[in-house]
Backbone bond lengths (Angstrom), bond angles and torsions (degrees), N, CA, C in turn:
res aa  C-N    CA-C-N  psi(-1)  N-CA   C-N-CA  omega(-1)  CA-C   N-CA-C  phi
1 X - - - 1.463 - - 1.510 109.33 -
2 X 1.288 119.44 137.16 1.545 117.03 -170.09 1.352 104.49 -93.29
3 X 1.247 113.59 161.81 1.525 131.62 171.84 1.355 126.21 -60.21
4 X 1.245 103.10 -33.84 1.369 122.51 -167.84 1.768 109.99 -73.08
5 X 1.555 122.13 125.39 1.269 112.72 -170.88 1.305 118.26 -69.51
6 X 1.911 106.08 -46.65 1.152 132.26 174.89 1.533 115.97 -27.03
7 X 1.361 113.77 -60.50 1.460 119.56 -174.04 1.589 99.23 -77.19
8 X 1.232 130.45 -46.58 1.149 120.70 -177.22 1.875 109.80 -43.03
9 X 1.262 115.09 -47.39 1.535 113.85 -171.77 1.143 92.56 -73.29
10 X 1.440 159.07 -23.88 1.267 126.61 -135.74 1.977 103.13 -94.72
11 X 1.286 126.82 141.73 1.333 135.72 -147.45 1.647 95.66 -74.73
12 X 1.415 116.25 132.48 1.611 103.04 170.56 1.411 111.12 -54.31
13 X 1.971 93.52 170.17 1.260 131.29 -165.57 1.661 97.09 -66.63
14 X 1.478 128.42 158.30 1.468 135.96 -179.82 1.219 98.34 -75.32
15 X 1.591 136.45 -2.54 1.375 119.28 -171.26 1.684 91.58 -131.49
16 X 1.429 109.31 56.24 1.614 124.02 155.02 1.156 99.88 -96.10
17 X 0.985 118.41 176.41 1.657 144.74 -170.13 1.715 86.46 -106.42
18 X 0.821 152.25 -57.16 1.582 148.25 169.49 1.518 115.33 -16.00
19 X 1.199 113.22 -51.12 1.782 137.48 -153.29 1.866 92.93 -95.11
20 X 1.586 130.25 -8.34 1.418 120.44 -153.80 1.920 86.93 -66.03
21 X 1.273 135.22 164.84 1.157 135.63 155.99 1.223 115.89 -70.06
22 X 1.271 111.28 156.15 1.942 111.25 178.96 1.387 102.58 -146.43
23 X 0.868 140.71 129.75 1.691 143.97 -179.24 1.472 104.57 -85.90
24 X 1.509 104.21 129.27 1.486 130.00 -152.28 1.668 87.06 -69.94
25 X 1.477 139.64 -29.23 1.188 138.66 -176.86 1.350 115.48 -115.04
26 X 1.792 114.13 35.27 1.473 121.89 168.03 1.626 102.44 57.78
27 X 1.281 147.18 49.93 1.208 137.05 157.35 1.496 97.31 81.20
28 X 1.598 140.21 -7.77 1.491 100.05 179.27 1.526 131.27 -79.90
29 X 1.276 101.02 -8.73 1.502 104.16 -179.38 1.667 115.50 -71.11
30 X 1.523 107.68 -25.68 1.390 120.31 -158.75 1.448 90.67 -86.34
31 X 1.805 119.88 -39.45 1.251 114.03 -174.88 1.606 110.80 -79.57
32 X 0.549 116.87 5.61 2.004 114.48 -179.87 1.454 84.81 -96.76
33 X 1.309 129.75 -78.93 1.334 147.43 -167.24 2.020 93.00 -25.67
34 X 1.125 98.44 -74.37 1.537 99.27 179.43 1.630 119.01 -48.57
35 X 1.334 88.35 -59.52 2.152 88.61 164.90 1.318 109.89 -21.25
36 X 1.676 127.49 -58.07 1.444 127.39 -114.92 1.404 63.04 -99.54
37 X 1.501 125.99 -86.47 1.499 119.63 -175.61 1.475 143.46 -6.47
38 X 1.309 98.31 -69.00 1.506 108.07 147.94 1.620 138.15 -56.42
39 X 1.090 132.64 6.20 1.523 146.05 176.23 1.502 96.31 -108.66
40 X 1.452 114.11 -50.36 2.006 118.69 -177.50 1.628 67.56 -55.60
41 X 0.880 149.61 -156.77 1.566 159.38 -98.70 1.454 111.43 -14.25
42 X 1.283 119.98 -20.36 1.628 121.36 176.57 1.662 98.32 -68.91
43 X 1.077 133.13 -20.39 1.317 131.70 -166.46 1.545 105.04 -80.29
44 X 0.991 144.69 150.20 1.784 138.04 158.81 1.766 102.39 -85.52
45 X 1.126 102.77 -56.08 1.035 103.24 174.66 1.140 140.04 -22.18
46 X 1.741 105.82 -60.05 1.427 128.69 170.35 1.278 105.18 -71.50
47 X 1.742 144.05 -23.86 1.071 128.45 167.09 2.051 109.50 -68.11
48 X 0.855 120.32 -52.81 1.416 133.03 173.55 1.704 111.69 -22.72
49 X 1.814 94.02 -62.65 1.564 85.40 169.05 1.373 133.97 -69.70
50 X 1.417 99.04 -24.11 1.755 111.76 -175.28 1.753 91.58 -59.62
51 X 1.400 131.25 -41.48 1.553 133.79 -169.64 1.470 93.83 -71.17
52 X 1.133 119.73 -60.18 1.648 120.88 -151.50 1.554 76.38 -69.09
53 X 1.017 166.66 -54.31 1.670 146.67 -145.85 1.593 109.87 -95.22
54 X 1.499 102.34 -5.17 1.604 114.39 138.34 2.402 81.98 83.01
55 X 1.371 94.18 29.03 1.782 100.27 162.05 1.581 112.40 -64.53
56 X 1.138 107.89 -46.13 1.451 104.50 -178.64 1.862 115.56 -52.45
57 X 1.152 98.28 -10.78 1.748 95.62 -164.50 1.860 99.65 -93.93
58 X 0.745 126.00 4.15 1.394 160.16 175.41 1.242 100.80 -61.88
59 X 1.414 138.84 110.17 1.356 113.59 173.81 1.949 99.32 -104.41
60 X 1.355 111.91 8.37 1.373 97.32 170.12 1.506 123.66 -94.99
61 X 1.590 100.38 -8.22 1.272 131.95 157.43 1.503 127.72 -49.39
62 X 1.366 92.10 -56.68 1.525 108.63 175.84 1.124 125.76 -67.06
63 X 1.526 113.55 -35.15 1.343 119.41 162.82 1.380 132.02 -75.32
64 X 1.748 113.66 -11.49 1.438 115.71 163.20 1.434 115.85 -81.41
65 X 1.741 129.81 -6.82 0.768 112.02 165.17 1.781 122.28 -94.71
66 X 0.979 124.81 -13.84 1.248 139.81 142.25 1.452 99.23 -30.75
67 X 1.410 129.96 -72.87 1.427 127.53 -140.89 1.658 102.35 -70.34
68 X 1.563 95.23 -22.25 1.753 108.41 -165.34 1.536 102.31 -83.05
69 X 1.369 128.09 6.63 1.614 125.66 168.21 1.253 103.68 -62.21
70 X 1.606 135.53 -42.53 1.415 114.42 -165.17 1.778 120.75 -55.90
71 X 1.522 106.91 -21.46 1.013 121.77 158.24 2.047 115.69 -25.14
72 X 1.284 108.80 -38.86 1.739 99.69 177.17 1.569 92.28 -97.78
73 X 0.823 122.16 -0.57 1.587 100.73 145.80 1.657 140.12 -28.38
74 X 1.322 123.27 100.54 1.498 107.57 -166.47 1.634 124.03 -46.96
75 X 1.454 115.36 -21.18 1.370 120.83 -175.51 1.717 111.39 -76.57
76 X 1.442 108.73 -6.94 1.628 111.22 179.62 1.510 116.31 -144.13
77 X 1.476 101.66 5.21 1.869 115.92 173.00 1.637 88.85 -92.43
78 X 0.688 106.65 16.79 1.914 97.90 174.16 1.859 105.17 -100.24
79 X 1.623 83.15 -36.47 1.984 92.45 -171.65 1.982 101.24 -62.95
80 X 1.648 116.24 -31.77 1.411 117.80 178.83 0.844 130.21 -30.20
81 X 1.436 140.65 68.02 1.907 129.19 175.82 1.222 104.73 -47.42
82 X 1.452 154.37 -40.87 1.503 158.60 -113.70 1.701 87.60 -158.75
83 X 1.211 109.51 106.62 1.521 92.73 152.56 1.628 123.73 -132.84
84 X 1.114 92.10 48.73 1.754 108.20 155.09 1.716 90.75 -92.71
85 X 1.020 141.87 -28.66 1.630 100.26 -157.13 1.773 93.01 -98.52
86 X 1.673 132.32 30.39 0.881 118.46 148.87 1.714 116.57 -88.36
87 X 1.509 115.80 -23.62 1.100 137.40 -176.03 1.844 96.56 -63.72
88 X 1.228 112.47 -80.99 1.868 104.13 165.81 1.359 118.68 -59.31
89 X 0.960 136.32 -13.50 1.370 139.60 158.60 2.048 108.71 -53.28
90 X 1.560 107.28 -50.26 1.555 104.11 165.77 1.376 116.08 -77.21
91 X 1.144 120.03 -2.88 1.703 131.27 -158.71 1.485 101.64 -88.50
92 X 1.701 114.71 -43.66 1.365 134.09 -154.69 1.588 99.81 -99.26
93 X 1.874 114.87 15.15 1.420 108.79 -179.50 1.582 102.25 -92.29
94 X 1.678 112.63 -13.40 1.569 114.81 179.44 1.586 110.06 -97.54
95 X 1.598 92.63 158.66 1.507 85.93 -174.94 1.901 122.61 -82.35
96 X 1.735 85.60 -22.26 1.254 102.38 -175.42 1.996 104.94 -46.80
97 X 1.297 128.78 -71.57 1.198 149.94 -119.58 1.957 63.80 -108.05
98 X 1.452 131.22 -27.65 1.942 105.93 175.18 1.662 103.31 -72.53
99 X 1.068 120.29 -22.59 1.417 112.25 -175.73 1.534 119.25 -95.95
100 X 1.655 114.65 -30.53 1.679 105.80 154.29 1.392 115.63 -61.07
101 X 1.038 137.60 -45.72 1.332 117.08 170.63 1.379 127.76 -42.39
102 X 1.603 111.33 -30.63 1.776 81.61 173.35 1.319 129.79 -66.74
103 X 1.042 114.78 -15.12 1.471 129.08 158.87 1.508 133.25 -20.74
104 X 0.970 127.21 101.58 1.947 116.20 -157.83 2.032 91.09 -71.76
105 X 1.599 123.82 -15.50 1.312 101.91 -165.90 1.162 96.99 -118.00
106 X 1.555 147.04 23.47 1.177 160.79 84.25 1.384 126.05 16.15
107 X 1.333 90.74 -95.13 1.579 127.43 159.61 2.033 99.95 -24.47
108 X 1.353 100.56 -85.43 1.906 107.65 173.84 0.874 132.49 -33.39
109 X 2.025 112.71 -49.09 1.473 100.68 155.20 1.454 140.80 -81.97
110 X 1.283 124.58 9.98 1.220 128.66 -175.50 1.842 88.25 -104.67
111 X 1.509 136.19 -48.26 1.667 125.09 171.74 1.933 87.15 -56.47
112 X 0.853 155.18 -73.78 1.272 131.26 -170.58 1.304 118.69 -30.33
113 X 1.485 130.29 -74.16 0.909 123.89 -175.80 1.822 121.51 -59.07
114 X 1.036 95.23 -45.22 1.510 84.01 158.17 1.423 144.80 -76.29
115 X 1.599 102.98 10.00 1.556 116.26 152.03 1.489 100.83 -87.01
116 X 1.289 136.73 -42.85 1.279 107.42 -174.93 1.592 137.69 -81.98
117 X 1.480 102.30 1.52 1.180 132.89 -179.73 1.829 103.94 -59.20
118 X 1.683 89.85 -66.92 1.432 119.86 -177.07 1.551 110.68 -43.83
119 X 1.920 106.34 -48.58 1.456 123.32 173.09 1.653 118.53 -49.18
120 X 0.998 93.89 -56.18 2.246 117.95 -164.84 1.534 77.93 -83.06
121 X 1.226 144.87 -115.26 1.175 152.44 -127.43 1.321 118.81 -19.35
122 X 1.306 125.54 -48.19 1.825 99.82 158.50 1.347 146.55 -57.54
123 X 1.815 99.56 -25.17 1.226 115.21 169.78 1.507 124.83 -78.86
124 X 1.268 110.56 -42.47 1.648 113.30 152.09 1.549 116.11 -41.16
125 X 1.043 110.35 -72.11 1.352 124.20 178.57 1.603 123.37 -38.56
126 X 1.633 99.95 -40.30 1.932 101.77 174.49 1.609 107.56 -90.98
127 X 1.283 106.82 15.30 1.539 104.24 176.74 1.140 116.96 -102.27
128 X 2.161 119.97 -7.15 1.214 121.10 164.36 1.559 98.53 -101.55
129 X 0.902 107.62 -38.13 1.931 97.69 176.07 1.132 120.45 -47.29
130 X 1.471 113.54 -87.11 1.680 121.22 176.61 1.287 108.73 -22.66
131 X 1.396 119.26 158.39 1.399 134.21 163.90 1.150 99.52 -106.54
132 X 1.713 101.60 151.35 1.574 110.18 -177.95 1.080 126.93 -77.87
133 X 1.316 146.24 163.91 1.468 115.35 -148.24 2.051 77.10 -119.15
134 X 1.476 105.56 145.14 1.442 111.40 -178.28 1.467 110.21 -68.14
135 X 1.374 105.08 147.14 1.768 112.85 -170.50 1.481 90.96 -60.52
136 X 1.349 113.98 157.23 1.681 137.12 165.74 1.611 106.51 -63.52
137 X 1.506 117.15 138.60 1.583 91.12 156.12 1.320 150.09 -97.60
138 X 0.492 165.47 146.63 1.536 165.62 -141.77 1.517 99.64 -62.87
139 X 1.634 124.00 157.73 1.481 130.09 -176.14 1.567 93.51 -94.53
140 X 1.042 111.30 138.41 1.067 108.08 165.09 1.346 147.70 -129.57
141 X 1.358 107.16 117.71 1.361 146.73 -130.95 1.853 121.89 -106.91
142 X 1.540 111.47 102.94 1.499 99.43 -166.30 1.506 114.91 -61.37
143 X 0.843 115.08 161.18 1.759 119.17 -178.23 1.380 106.82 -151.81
144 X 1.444 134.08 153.75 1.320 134.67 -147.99 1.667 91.55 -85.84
145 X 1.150 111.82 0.31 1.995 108.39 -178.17 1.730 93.76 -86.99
146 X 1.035 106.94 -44.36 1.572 110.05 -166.74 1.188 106.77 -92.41
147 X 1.522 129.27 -8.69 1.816 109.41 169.55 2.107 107.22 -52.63
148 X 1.323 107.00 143.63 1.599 91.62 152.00 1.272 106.26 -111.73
149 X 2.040 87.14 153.81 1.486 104.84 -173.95 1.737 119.22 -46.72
150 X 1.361 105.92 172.82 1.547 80.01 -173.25 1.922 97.48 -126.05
151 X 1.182 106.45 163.79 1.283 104.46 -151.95 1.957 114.09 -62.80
152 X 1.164 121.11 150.73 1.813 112.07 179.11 2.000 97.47 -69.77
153 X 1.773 87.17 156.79 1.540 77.50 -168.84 2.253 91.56 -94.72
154 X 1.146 93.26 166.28 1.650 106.94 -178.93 1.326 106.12 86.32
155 X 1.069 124.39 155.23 1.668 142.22 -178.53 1.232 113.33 -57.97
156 X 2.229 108.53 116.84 1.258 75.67 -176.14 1.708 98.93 -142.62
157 X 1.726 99.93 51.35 1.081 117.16 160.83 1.587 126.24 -123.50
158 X 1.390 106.20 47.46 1.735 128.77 -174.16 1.882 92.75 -90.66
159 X 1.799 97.04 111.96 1.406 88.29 141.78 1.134 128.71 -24.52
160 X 1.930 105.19 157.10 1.994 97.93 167.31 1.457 97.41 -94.07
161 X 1.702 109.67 -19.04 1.747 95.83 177.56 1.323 135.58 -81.73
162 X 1.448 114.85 14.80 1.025 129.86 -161.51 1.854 96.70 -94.82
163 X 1.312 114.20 -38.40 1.509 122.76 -167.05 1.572 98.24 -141.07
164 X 1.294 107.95 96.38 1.685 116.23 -177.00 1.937 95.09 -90.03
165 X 1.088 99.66 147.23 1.505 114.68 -177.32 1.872 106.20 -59.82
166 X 1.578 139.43 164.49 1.026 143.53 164.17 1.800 107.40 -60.54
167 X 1.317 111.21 137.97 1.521 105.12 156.76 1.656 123.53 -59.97
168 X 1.312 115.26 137.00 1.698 95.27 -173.33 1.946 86.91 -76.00
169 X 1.357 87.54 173.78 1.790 105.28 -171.62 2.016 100.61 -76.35
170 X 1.162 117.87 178.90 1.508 107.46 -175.74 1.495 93.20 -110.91
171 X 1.327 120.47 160.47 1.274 130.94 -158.39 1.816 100.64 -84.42
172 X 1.599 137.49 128.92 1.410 145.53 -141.96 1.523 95.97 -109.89
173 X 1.265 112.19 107.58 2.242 96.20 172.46 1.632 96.76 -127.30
174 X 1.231 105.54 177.43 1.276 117.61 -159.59 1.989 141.32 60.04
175 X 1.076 110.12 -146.96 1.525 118.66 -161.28 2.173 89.44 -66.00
176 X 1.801 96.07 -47.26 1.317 94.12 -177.58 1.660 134.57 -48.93
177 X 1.756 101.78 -0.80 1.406 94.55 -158.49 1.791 114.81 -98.80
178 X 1.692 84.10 13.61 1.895 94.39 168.14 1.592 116.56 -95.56
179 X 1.064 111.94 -12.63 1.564 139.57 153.05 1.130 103.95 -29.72
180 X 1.210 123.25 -87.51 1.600 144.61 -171.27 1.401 107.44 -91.71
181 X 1.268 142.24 43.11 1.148 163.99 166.71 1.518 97.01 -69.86
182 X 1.307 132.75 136.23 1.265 134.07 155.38 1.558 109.88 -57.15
183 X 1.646 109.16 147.01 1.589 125.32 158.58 1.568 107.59 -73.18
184 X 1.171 102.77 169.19 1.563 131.92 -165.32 1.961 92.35 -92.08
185 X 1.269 107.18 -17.14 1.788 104.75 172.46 1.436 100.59 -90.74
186 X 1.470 117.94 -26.31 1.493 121.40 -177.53 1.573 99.40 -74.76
187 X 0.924 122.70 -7.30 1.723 115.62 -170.12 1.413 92.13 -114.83
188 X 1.172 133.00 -8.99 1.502 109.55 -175.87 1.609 129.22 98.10
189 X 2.038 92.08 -2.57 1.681 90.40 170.59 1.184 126.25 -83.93
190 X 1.558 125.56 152.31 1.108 128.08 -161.77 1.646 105.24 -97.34
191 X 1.496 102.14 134.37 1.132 125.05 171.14 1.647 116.15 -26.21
192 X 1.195 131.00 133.95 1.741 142.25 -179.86 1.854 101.47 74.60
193 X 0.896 119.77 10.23 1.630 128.28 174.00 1.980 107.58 -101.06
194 X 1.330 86.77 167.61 1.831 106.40 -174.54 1.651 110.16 60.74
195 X 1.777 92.74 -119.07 1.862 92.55 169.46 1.282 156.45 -108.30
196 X 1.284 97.14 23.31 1.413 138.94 -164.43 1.681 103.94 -93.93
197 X 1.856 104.43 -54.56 1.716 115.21 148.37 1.238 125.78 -32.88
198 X 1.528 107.23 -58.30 1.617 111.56 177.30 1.171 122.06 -72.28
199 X 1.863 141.64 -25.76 1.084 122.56 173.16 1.571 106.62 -79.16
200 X 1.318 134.92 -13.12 1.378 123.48 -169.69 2.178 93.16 -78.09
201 X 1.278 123.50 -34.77 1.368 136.02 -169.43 1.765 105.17 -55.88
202 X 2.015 85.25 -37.16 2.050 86.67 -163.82 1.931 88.26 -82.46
203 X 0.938 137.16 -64.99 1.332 150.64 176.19 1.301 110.08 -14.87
204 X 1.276 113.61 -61.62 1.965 116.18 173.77 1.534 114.04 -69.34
205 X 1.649 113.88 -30.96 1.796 99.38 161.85 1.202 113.15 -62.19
206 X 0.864 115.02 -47.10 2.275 117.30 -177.40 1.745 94.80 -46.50
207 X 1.217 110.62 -66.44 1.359 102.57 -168.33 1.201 107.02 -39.16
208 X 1.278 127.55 -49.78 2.078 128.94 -138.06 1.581 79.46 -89.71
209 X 1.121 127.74 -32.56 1.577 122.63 174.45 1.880 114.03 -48.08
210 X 1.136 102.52 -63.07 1.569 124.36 -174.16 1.478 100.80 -48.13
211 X 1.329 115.75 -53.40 1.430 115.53 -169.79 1.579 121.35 -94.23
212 X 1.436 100.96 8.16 1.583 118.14 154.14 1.286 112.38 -83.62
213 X 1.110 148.83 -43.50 1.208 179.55 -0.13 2.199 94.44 121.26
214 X 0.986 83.46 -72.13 1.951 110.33 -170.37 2.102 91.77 -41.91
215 X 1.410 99.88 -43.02 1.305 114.16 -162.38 1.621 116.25 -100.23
């Protein structure tokens, strides 16, 4: 510490930490103030005039909008009602897209598109949310492809060794083959017909004979 009184009184330098500014209401006035600013950027409109009054050419301008990025900061992107004007807020960091805006047909198509944004955006939006709802299934309906056959009637899981077929008979030649001659019941004649008729015919004359004879 020096001796000297003189220097001792004299008030620190402007680049003490003493002298920093502090806002008599802790920053809230400055932070609303900035809010309000930053939301007009959702407007095209309001960007349009900021061009036509030739703000952009401003380079102290340019650098307040720079400063206003912390704004997507999560601790103050919460305060955003509007958040298109963070979207032109990154838009308005090129120079290209500060000088189409002065443009009056500029300006129209970008409020267009951001009417249709505003329009579609729920519907876009519930088309990744929602789940898809599972296809229906089909009625189902017999058709002559899909009847099944239906089973043969009688048994028709019989061994073949269970029931072996008849031997056919051996083929009959000669004198023997009147032997094995079919009957007259094997042919289908009817009983009291052929010669069976005729011996009952000779039999009752003999009788009527005998008892001519008797008498």
């Amino acid at each position: 510490m020096s001796s000297n009184p003189e220097i001792d009184d004299q008030p620190s330098s402007p680049s003490s930490p003493k002298n920093i500014y502090k806002d008599p209401d802790d920053g809230r006035q400055r932070f609303l103030l900035e809010l309000e600013f930053v939301q007009c950027l959702a407007n095209p409109t309001y960007i349009n005039y900021l061009a036509q009054n030739r703000y952009f050419e401003d380079e102290a301008f340019i650098g307040y909008l720079k400063y206003l990025q912390y704004w997507q900061q999560p601790e103050y992107i919460k305060f955003i009602m509007y958040p298109h004007c963070l979207s032109f807020l990154e838009l308005l960091q090129n120079a290209s897209f500060r000088n189409a805006m002065a443009h009056p047909g500029n300006k129209e198509l970008a409020h267009r598109q951001q009417f249709y944004y505003w329009k579609n955006y729920r519907n876009n939006r519930l088309k990744h949310i929602l789940p898809r709802p599972l296809p229906e299934p089909a009625p189902l309906t017999a058709t002559p492809a899909t009847i099944p056959p239906q089973p043969p009637v009688g048994p028709t899981n019989v061994p073949l060794s269970a029931a072996p077929p008849p031997p056919l008979p051996a083929p009959v030649s000669g004198p023997s083959a009147s032997s094995t001659a079919l009957s007259p019941m094997q042919y289908g004649i009817p009983a009291g017909s052929s010669s069976i008729g005729k011996n009952d015919m000779r039999n009752s004359a003999v009788d009527r004979r005998k008892r001519k004879k008797e008498g």
